[in-house]
Every structure is written in structure tokens, then in C-alpha cells.
N, C-alpha and C positions, 0 to 999 in steps of 0.2 A: 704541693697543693693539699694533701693529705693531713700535713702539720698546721696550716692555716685552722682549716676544716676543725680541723679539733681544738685549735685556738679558741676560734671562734663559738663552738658549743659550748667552753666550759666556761668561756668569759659568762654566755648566756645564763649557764647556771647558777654563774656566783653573781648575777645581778638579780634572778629571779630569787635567791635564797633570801638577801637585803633586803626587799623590797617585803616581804612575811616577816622579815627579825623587827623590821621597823613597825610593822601593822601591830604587832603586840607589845606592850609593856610594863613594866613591872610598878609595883604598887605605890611605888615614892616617887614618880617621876611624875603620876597625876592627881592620887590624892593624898591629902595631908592627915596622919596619923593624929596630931594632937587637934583636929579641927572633928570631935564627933558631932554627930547628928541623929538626933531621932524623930522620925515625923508620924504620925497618924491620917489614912486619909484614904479614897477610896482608886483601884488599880483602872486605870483608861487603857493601859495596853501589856502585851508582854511580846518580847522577842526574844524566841527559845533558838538563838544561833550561836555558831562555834564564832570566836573564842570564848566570847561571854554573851550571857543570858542579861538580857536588859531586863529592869518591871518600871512600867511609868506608873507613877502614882500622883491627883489632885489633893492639891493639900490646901486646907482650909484658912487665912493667916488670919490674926485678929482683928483687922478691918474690912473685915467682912470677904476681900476677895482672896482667887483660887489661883495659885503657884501650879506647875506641874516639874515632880522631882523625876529624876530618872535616876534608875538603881544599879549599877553592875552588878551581876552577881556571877556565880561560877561556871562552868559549861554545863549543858546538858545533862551530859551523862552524869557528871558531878550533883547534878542536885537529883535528878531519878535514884542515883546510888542513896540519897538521903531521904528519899519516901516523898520526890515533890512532883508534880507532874504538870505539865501545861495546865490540863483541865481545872488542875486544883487553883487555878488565878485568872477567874473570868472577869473581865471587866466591870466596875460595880462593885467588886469584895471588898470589903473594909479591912484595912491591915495597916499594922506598925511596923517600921524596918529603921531598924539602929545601924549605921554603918560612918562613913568617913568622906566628911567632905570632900570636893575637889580643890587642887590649889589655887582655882581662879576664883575662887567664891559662891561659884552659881551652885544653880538646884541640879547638881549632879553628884552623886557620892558611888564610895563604895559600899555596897551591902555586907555585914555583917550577919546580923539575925532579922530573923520576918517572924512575927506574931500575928497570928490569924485572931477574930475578934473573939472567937468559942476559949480563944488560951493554948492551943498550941502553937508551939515555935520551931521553928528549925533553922538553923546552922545553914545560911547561904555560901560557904565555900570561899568568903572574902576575906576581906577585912585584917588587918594590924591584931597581933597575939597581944594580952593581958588589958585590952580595952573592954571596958564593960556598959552595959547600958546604964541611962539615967534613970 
């Protein structure tokens, strides 16, 4: 009974470990390095959650109407470690974020860099090495 028991917990464990390896992934399996993106436009929301920090941003298109992109960007702590803080991305801020689209095509990408409208920028924690903005 003893041997089941313990069967049985650590089957439990290794279905709970799966079930988190799957909830994250790695940066090729959803966005496309060679597909960059840079958009301009003002933030409607932010979700400062583990694994990744969302920013949603409306973006303007040239027939006059508004897309809404969403951003990955890096965790939490990750971007506090880079001087960024919730408060710093109220809704209504104007900002540019260069990052990588997803591989289905939509208004999802990965964050790169975020430029605030004053000129400063920071390093979001994401993004493909030696891509640079346009």
C-alpha cells in the first residue's frame, strides 16, 4: 500500500511539473525573429505578472482606425531591476516599443525596447540578440 501511495504522489508530481514546462516557452516557438516590429501609440493596459509582463498598446493604422498590440515583455522583477515600474506605464502614455512579431501574424509581439515620448528607452528584457530598431 505504502509503494502505490508513493507511486501515486510522484506520478502527481511529474504531471504537475508538465503542466508549468508547458505554460512557458521559449522565444522561437512563438515569435519570429526575422518578422520585427516597431509601433507607436498610446498604453490601455499593463499586466505586471509572472512569467511575463504584458503592455497593451492602441495603435493608430493609416486609415484612420485603432489596432490594439500586446507586448511580452520580461518579468517583473526583470524590468524593476532595469529602473521600470508599474507606475511608470499609466494608461494614456504615449510610447514606442520595437520588438518581434508573433508567428501567426497578429498584433502580438515580443518587446524588445520601449521609448517613452521625453526619449528615454529601456531594454524590456526580450527579444532576439543583434536586432536593432528601424
Amino acid at each position: 500500500m505504502r509503494t502505490l501511495v508513493s507511486y501515486l504522489f510522484a506520478g502527481g508530481l511529474v504531471a504537475a511539473s508538465g503542466a508549468s514546462a508547458l505554460a512557458h516557452h521559449s522565444f522561437t516557438a512563438e515569435f519570429d525573429s526575422n518578422r520585427p516590429v516597431q509601433v507607436t501609440g498610446n498604453i490601455t493596459k499593463v499586466e505586471w505578472i509572472n512569467p511575463h509582463s504584458w503592455i497593451y498598446v492602441d495603435v493608430k493604422k493609416p486609415d484612420g482606425t485603432t489596432e490594439n498590440w500586446s507586448f511580452e515583455a520580461g518579468t517583473p522583477n526583470t524590468l524593476l531591476r532595469r529602473g521600470l515600474k508599474k507606475t511608470d506605464l499609466p494608461a494614456g502614455t504615449k510610447i514606442t516599443v520595437f520588438g518581434y512579431q508573433s508567428r501567426d501574424g497578429g498584433t502580438k509581439a515580443n518587446a524588445a525596447n520601449l521609448t517613452f515620448a521625453d526619449g528615454r528607452a529601456l531594454f524590456l528584457g526580450s527579444g532576439s540578440p543583434g536586432q536593432e530598431p528601424k
